[in-house]
C-alpha positions as CSV (number, residue, x, y, z in Angstrom):
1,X,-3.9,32.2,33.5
2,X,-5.8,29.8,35.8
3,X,-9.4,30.3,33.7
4,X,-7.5,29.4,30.3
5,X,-5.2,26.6,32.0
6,X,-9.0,25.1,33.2
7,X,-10.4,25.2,29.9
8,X,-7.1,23.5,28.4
9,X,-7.7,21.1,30.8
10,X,-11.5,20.1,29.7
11,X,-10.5,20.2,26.3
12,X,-7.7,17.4,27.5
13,X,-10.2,15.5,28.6
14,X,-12.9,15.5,25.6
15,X,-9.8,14.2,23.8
16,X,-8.7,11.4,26.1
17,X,-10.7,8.2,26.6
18,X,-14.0,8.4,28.5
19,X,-14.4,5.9,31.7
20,X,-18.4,6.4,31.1
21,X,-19.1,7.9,34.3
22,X,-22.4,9.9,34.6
23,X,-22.4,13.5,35.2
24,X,-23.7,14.3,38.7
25,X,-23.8,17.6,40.3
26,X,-20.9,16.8,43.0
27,X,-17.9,15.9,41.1
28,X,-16.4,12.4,41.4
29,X,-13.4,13.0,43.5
30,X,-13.1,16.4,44.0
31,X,-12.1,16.6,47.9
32,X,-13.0,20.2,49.8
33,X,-10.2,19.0,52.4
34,X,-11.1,20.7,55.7
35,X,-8.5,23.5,57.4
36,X,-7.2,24.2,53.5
37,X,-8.1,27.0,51.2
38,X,-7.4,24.7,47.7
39,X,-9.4,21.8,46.6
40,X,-7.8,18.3,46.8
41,X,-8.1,15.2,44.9
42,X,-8.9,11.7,46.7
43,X,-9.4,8.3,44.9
44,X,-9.3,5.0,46.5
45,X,-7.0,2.6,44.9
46,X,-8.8,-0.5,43.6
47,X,-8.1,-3.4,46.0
48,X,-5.5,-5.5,43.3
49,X,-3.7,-3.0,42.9
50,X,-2.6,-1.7,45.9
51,X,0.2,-3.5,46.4
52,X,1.3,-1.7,43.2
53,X,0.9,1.4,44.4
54,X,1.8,1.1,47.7
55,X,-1.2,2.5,49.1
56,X,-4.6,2.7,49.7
57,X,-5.9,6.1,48.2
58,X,-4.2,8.8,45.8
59,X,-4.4,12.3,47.2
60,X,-3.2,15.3,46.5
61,X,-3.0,19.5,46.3
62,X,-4.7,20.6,43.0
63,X,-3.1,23.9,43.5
64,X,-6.6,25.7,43.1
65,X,-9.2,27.8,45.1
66,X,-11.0,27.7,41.8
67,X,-14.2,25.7,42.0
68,X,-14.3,24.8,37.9
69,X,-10.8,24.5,37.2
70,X,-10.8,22.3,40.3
71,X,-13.4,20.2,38.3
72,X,-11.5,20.2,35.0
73,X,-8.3,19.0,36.5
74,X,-9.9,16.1,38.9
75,X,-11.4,15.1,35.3
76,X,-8.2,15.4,33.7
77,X,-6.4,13.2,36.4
78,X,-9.4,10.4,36.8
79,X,-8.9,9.8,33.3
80,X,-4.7,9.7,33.9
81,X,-5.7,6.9,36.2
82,X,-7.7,5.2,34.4
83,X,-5.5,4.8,31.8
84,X,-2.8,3.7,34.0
85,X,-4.7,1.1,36.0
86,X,-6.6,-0.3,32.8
87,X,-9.9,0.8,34.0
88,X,-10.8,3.0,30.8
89,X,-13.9,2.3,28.1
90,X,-11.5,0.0,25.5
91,X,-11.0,1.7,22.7
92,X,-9.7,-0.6,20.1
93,X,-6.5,1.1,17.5
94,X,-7.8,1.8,14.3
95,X,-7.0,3.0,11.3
96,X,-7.8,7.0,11.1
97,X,-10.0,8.3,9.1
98,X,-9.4,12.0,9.2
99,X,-6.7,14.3,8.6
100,X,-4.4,15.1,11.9
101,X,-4.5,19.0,10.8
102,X,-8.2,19.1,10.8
103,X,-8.7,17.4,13.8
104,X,-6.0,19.8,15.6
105,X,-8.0,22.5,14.9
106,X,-11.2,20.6,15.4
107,X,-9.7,19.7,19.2
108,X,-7.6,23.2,19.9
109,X,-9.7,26.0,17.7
110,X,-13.4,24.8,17.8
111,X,-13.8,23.0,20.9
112,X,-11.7,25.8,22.4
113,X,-13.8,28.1,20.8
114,X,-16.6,26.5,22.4
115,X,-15.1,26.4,26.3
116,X,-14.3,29.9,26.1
117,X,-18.3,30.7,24.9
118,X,-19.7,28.7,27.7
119,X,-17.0,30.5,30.2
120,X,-18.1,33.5,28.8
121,X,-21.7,33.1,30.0
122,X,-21.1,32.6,33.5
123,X,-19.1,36.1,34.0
124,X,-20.9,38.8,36.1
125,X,-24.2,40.8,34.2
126,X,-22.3,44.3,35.2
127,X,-20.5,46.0,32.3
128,X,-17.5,46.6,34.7
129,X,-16.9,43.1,35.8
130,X,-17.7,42.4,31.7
131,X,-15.3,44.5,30.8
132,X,-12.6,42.9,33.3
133,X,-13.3,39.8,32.6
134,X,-12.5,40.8,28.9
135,X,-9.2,41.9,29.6
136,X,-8.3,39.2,31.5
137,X,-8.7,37.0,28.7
138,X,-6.6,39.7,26.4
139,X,-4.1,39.3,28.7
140,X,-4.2,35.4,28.9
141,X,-3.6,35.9,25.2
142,X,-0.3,37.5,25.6
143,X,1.0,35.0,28.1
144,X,-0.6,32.3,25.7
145,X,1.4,33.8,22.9
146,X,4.5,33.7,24.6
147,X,4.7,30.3,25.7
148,X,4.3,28.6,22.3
149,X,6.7,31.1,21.6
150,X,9.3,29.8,24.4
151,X,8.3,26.2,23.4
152,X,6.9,25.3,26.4
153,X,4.4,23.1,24.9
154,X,3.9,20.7,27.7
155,X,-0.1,21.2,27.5
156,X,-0.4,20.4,23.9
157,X,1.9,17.8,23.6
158,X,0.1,15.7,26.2
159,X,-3.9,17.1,24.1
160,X,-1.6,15.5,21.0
161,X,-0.8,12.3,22.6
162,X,-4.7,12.0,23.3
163,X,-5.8,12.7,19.9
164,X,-3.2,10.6,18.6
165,X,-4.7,7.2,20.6
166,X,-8.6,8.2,20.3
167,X,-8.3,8.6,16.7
168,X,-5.8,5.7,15.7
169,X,-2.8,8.4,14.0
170,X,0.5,6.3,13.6
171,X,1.9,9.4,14.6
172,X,5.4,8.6,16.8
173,X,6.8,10.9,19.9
174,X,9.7,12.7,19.0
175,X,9.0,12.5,15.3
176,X,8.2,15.6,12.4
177,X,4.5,14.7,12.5
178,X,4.1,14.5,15.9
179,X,5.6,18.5,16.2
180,X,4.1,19.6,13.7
181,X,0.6,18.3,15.4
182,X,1.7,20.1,18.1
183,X,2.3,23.1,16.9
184,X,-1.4,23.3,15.2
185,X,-2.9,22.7,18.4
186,X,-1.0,25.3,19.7
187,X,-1.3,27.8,17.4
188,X,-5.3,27.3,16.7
189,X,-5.8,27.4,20.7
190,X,-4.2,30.7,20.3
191,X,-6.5,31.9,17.2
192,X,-9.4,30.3,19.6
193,X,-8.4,33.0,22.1
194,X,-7.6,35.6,19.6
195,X,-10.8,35.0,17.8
196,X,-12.8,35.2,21.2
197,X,-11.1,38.1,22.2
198,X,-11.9,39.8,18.7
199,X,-15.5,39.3,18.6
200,X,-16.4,40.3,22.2
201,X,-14.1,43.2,21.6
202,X,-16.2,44.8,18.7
203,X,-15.2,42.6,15.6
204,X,-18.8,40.7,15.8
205,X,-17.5,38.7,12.1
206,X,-14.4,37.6,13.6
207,X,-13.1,34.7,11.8
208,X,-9.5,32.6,12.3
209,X,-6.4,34.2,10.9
210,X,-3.9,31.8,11.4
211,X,-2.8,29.8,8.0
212,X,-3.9,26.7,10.6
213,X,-7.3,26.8,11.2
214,X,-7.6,28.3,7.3
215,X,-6.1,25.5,5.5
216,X,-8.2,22.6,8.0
217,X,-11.4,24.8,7.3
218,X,-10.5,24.7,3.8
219,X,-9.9,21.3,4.0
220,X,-12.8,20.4,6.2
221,X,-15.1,22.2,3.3
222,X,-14.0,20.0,0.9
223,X,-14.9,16.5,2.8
224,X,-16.2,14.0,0.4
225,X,-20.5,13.5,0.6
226,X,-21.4,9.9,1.9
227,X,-20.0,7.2,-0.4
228,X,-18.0,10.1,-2.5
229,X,-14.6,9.1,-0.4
230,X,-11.7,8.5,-2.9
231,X,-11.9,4.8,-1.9
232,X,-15.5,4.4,-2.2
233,X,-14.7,6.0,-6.1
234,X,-12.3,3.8,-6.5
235,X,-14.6,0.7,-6.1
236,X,-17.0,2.1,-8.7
237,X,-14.0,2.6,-11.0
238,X,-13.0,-0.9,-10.2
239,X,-15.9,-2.5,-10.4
240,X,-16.7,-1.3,-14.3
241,X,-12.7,-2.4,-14.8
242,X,-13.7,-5.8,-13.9
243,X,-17.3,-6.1,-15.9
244,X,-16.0,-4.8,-19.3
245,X,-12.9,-7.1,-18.5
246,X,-10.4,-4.5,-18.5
247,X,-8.6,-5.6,-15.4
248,X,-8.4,-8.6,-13.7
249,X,-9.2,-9.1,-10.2
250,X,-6.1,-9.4,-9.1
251,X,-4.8,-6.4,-11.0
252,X,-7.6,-4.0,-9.3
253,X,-6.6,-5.6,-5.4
254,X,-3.1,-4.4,-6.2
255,X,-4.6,-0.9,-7.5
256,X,-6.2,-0.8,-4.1
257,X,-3.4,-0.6,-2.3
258,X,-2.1,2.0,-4.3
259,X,-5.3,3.9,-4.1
260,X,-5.6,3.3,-0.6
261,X,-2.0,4.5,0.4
262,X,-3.0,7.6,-1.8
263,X,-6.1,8.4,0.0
264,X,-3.8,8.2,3.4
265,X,-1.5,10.8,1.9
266,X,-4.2,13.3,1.4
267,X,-7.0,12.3,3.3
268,X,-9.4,9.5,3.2
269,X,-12.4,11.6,3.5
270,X,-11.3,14.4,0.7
271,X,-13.7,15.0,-1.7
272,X,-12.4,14.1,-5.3
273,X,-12.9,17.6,-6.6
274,X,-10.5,19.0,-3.9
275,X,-7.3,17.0,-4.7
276,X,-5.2,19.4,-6.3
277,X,-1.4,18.6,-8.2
278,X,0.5,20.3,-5.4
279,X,-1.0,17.5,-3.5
280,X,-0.1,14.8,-6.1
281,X,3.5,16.2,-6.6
282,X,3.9,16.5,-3.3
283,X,2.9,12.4,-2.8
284,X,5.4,11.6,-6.0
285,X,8.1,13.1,-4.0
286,X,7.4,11.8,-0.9
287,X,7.0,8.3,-2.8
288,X,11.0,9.7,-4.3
289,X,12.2,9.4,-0.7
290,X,10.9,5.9,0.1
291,X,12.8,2.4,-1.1
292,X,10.9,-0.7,-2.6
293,X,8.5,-2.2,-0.2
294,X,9.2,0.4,2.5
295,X,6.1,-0.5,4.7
296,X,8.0,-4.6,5.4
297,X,11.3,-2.4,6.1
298,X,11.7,-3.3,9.8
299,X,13.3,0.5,10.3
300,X,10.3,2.1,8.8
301,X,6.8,-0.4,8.8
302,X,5.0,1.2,11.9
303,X,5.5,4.5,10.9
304,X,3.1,6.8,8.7
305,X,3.9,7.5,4.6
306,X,5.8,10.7,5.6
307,X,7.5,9.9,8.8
308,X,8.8,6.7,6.6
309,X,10.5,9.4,4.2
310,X,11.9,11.0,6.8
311,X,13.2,8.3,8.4
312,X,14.5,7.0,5.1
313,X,16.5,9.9,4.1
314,X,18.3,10.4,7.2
315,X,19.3,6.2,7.3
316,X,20.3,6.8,3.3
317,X,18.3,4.1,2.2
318,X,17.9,3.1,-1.4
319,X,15.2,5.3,-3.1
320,X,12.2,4.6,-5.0
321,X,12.7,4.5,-8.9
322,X,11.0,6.8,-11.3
323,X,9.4,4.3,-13.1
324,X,8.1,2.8,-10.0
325,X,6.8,6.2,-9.3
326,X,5.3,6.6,-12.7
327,X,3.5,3.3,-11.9
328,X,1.6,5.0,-9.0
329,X,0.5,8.1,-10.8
330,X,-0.5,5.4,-13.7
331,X,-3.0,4.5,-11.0
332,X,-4.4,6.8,-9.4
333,X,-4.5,8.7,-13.1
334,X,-7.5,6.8,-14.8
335,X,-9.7,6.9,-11.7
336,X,-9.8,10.6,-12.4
337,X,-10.6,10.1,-16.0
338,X,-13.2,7.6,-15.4
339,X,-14.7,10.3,-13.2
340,X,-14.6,13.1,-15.7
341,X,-16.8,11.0,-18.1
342,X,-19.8,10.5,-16.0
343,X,-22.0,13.4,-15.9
344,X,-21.9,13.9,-12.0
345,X,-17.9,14.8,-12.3
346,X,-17.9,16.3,-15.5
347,X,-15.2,18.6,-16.7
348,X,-13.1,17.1,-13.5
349,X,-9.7,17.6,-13.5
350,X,-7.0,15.5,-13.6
351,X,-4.0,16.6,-10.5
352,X,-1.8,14.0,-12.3
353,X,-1.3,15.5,-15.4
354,X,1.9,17.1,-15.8
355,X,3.5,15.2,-12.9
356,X,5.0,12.0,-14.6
357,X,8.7,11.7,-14.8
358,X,9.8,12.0,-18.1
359,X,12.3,10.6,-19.7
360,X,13.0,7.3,-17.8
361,X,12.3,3.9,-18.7
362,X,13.1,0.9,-16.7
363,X,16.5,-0.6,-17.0
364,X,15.9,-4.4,-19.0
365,X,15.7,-6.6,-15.4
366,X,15.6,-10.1,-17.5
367,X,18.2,-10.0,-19.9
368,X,18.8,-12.6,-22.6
369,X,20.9,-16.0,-21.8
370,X,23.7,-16.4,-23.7
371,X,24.9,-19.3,-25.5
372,X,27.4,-19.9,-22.5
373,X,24.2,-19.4,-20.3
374,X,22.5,-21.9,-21.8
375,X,24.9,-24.7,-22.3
376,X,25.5,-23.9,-18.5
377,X,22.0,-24.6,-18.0
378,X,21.2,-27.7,-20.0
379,X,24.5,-29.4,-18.8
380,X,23.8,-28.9,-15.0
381,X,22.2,-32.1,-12.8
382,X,18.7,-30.8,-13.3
383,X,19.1,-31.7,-17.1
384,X,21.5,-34.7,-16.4
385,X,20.9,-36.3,-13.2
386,X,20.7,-34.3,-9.8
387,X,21.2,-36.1,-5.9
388,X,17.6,-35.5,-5.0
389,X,14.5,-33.6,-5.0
390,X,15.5,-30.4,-2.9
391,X,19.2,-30.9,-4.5
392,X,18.8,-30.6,-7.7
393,X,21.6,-28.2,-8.4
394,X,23.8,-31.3,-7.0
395,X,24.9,-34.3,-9.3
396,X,23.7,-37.7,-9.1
397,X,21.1,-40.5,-11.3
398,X,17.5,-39.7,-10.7
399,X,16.4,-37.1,-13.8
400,X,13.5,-34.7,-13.9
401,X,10.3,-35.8,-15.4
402,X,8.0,-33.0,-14.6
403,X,7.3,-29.1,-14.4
404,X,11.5,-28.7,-13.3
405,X,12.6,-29.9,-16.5
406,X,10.3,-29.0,-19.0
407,X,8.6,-25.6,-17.7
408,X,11.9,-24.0,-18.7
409,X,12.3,-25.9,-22.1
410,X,9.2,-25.2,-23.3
411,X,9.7,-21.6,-22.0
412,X,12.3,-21.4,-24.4
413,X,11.6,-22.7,-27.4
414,X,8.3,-21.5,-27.5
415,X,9.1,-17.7,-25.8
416,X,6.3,-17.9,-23.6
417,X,5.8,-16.4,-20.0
418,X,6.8,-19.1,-17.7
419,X,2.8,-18.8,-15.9
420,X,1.3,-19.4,-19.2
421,X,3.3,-22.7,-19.8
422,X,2.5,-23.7,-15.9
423,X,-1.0,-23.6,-16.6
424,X,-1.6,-25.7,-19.7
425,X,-4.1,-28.7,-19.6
426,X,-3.2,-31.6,-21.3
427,X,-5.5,-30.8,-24.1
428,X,-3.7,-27.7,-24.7
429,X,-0.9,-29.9,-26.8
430,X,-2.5,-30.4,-30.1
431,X,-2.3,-31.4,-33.6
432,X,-3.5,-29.6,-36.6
433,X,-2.1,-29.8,-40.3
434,X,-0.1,-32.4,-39.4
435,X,1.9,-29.4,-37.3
436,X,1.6,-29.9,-33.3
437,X,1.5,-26.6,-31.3
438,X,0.7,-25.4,-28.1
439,X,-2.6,-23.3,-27.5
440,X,-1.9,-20.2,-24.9
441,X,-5.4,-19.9,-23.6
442,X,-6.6,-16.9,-21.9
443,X,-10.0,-18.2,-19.8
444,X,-10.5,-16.5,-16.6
445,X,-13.3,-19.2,-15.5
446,X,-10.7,-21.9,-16.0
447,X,-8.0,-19.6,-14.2
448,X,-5.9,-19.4,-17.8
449,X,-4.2,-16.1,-18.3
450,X,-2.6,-14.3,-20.5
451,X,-0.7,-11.3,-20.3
452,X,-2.7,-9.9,-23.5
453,X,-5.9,-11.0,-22.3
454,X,-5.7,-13.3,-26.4
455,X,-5.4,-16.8,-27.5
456,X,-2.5,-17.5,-29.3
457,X,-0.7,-20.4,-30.7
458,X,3.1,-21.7,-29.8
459,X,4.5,-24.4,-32.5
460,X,6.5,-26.8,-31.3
461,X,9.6,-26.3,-32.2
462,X,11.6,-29.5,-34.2
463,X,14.6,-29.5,-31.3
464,X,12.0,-29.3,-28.4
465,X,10.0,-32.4,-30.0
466,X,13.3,-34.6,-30.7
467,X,14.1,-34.0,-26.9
468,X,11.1,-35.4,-26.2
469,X,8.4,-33.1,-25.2
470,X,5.7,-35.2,-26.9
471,X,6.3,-38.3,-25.4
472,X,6.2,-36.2,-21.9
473,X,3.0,-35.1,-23.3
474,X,1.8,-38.5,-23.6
475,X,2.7,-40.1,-20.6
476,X,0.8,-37.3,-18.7
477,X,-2.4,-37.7,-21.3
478,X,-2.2,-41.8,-20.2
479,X,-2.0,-40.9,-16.4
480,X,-4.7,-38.7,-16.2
481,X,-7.0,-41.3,-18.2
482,X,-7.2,-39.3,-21.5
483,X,-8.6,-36.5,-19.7
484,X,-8.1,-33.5,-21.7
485,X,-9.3,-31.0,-18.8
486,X,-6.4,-32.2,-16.9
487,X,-3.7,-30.2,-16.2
488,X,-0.3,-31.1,-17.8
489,X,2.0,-30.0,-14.8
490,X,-0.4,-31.0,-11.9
491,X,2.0,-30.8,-9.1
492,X,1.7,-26.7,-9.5
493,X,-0.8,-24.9,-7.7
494,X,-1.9,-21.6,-7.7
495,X,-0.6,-18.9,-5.0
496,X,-2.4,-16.6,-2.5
497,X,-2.6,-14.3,-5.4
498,X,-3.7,-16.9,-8.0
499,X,-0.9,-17.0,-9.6
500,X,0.6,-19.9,-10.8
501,X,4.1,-18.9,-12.1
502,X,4.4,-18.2,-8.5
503,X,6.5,-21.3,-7.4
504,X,8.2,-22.1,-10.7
505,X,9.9,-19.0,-11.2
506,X,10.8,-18.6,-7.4
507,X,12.5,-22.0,-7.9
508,X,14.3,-21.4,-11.5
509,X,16.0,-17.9,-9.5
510,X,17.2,-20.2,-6.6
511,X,18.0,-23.2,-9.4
512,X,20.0,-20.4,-11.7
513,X,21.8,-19.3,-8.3
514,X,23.2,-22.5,-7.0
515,X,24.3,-23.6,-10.7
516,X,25.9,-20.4,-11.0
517,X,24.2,-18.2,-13.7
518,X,22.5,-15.8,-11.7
519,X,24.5,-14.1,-9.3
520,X,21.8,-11.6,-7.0
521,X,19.6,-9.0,-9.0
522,X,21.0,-9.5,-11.9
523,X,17.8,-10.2,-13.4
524,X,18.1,-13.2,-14.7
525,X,14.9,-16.2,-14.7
526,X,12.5,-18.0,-16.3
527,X,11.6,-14.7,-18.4
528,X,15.1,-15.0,-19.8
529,X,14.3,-17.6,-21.9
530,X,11.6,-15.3,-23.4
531,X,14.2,-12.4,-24.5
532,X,16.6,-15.0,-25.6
533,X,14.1,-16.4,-28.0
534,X,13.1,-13.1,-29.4
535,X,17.5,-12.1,-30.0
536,X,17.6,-15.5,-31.7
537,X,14.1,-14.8,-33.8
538,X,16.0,-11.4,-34.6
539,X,19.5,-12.6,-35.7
540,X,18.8,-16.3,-37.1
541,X,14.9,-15.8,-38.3
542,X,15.9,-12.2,-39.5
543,X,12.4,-11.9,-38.8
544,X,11.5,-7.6,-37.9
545,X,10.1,-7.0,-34.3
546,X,6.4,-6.8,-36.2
547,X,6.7,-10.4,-36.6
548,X,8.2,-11.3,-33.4
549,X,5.5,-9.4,-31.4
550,X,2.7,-12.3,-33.3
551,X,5.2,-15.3,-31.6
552,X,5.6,-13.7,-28.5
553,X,1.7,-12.8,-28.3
554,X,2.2,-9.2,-27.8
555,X,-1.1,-6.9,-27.9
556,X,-1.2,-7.0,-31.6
557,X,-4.8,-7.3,-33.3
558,X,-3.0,-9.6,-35.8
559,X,-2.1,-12.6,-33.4
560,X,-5.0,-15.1,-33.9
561,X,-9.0,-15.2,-34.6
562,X,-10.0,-17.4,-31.6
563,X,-8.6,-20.3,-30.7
564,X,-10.5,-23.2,-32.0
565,X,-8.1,-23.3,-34.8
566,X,-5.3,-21.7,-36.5
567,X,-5.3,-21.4,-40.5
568,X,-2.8,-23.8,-42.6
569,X,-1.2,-20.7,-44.1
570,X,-0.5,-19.2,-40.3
571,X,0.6,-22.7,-39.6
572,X,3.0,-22.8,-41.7
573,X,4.3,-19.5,-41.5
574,X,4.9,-19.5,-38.0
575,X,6.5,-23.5,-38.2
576,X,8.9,-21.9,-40.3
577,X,9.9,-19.0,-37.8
578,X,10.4,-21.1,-35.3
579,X,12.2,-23.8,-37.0
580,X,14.5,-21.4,-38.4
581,X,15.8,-20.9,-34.5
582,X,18.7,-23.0,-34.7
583,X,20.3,-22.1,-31.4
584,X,23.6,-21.5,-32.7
585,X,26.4,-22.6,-30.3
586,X,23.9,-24.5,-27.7
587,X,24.5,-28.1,-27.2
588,X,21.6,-30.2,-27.1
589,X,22.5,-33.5,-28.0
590,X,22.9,-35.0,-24.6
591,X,19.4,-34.4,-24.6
592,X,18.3,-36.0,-27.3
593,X,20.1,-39.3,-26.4
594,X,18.8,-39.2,-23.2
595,X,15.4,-39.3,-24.7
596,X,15.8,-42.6,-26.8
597,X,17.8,-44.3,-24.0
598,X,15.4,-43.6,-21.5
599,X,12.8,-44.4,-23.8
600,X,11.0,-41.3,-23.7
């Protein structure tokens, strides 16, 4: 099988690295060694490394009277060398941007294909010779056939390892991928053959029969037209998201990952058209298999989506939960029905339909303080006098004055998301009626965000005034000069993410830890204070959820008209909900005295 074993060899060395050498009728390196009948191989050793090597010049046997598979192997071992010595063109790792399957049979059907064509052309004009040369490559199928079958593989395991670096795979030796690529350049070298042998033996329409080359053709078909990728889709989806301000920016970079992990699963360059549900059940499962944050997970964050699944089953690690995976199909979901509405995709359908768990909802992660909870709480140092700033969890004088101590407060009594009470500017603490309340502002210029994407107004509850959040209020309006703009907790900034709740709540978790009322993932933090509000709303307000939603500023149309003010009839009504909070059980009297002995 020397002819074949040539052409393998070529085909090696169109999917290796090139060292840009020009093409020259006598062939770099190829050594007609006198008083031998096979051709030799001879390169000199660059100078710094022969103390390396331990000699001069690299010669050997090729094995070969052959004059062109002499030339394909001196190819294939030039580029061996430079590889090892550092001499070949860089090629930089990058992220691929094709599927492995189709470039298997792109490497071991077509370009094999393509060798075995140009062979062709250089056997004898005599139907005799033809006619031998024909059989010979018959007969290089059979012993073609049985080696895959024996699993001697050596061949395209080392074509595999070269596709692998040229076009960036994170494809791993040893690993499910890595066979399986393998195999499909294997088996579509063989349908290369097979289909060769076919079409010079009568069958002029010969086409591949192995499910291999069938299923890259099909997929190859269905690449995606310039700028029709799934991510390039994506950013059209995104980009009419963000102007009719029905996501926030960084709502859609999150989406992108999604997307973009998606797109990985299937293929980057798949036209939208193509992506079929098998293929989207078969991601939710594989997304089944994986635990939260699986690409930071030092036993799995270099390898690919599936080799990570793999990986994760046989180590038993925890697995995704449906509602997580239910979050991913909610993602890649509307960017199919965006689609389907523009005339261009019209009548697209959607793979996801049909394909969300059912039936699950997420367990509640931030359950309700209870009385105990918060008496804990409010009579730990941070409330009474801690050792330090960094110790706060320890006893000692100095008391809180800023976002530590009332962050959490006003979180409570007013049953707003910690981030929207980190944000507030001074001038967000105002009076109307003769009723102070707290205006929740939603104003993406300013950075102000609310869950809703709505104004809404939080009245000050009686008990949160008598501790002294108004005089706090004060102090911060005279240090800032009377500037309104300012904001009323400046020592917060925003995070990588722009978030601002970013600090504060990471610091209430470790602050609940060391005092003893969160213990782990028990779900317990700032948004506590928010379901504890709504219980007490429930049970002491006797107020139904329809009510509770318009204090809580849940997506209802009802919540307020704008911001610029609220009407003395909504005033009142809502100063009378949250007054009737009474916080049965919960001790805030130390509090209070505090306040007048400190003079606050």
């Amino acid at each position: 099988m020397s002819n074949l074993l040539s052409i393998l060899l070529s085909i090696l060395v169109c999917a290796t690295y090139v060292t840009g050498m020009k093409s020259t009728r006598k062939t770099p390196y190829l050594w007609e060694r006198p008083n031998t009948d096979s051709f030799w191989f001879s390169r000199a050793v660059p100078k710094r490394l022969r103390d390396v090597e331990g000699r001069s010049v690299v010669q050997f046997s090729l094995g070969t009277t052959d004059r062109d598979e002499a030339k394909a192997m001196v190819r294939y071992h030039a580029a061996e060398l430079d590889l090892k010595w550092g001499l070949a063109a860089h090629v930089g790792r990058k992220v691929a941007t094709s599927d492995p399957s189709v470039h298997a049979v792109t490497v071991g059907y077509d370009r094999m294909l393509a060798a075995l064509e140009a062979n062709r052309k250089t056997w004898p004009d005599d139907d005799e010779s033809y006619v031998e040369q024909l059989s010979k490559r018959q007969n290089d199928a059979r012993k073609l056939s049985r080696r895959i079958a024996d699993g001697s593989l050596g061949h395209w395991e080392e074509m595999a390892d070269r596709v692998i670096a040229r076009e960036g795979y994170a494809i791993q030796r040893g690993s499910p991928e890595h066979s399986s690529l393998v195999q499909s350049l294997a088996h579509a070298s063989l349908d290369a053959l097979d289909t060769f042998n076919r079409k010079h033996g009568g069958e002029l329409d010969a086409a591949p029969r192995t499910s291999v080359v069938q299923e890259a053709k099909a997929k190859a078909a269905d690449r995606a037209a310039p700028s029709e990728d799934i991510m390039s889709l994506f950013e059209r989806w995104a980009t009419d998201a963000l102007a009719k301000g029905k996501k926030r920016a960084d709502t859609v970079n999150q989406d992108r990952k999604k997307v973009e992990q998606f797109a990985s699963f299937i293929g980057v360059d798949r036209s939208i058209r193509s992506v079929t549900p098998l293929e989207v059940a078969e991601y939710r499962d594989t997304l089944r298999d994986l635990p939260p944050k699986w690409a930071s997970n030092r036993h799995l964050k270099n390898l690919s989506i599936r080799e990570a699944a793999v990986k994760a089953r046989e180590l038993q690690l925890p697995q995704a939960a449906f509602t997580s995976i239910n979050s991913h199909l909610s993602t890649i979901s509307p960017l199919f029905k965006f689609l389907a509405a523009q005339p261009k995709w019209a009548g697209l359908r959607n793979p996801c339909d049909g394909l969300f768990h059912s039936g699950v909802r997420g367990k509640n992660r931030r359950p309700s303080f209870s009385t105990d909870h918060l008496n804990a709480i409010l009579k730990s140092p941070l409330f009474t006098g801690f050792l330090r700033d960094g110790k706060e969890h320890l006893p000692g004088n100095p008391h809180a004055d800023d976002w530590r101590k009332w962050v959490p407060l006003v979180c409570l009594f007013s049953g707003a998301r910690i981030g929207e009470i980190a944000q507030l500017r001074i001038g967000d603490v105002m009076q109307e009626h003769g009723m102070w309340f707290i205006r929740i502002r939603e104003n993406e210029a300013e950075g102000l965000q609310t869950k809703s994407r709505q104004d809404r107004p939080a009245l000050v509850h009686a008990t949160l005034e008598a501790i002294g959040f108004l005089s706090f209020h004060a102090r911060r309006l005279d240090r800032a000069g009377g500037n309104l703009s300012a904001p009323l907790f400046p020592e917060l900034e925003p995070n990588a993410r722009g978030q601002i709740s970013g600090e504060p709540s990471r610091w209430w978790r470790d602050y609940l830890t060391n005092i003893g009322v969160k213990d782990g993932a028990d779900g317990f933090g700032a948004h506590s204070f928010r379901h504890t509000l709504a219980d007490r709303l429930r049970v002491e307000a006797e107020l139904f959820d329809s009510s509770i939603a318009i204090i809580l500023g849940h997506s209802v149309p009802s919540t307020t008209a704008g911001y610029g003010a609220i009407a003395q009839g909504t005033a009142n009504m809502m100063k009378g909900w949250i007054d009737a909070v009474r916080f049965d059980g919960v001790e805030f009297g130390h509090l209070t005295t505090d306040n007048r002995e400190m003079g606050m």
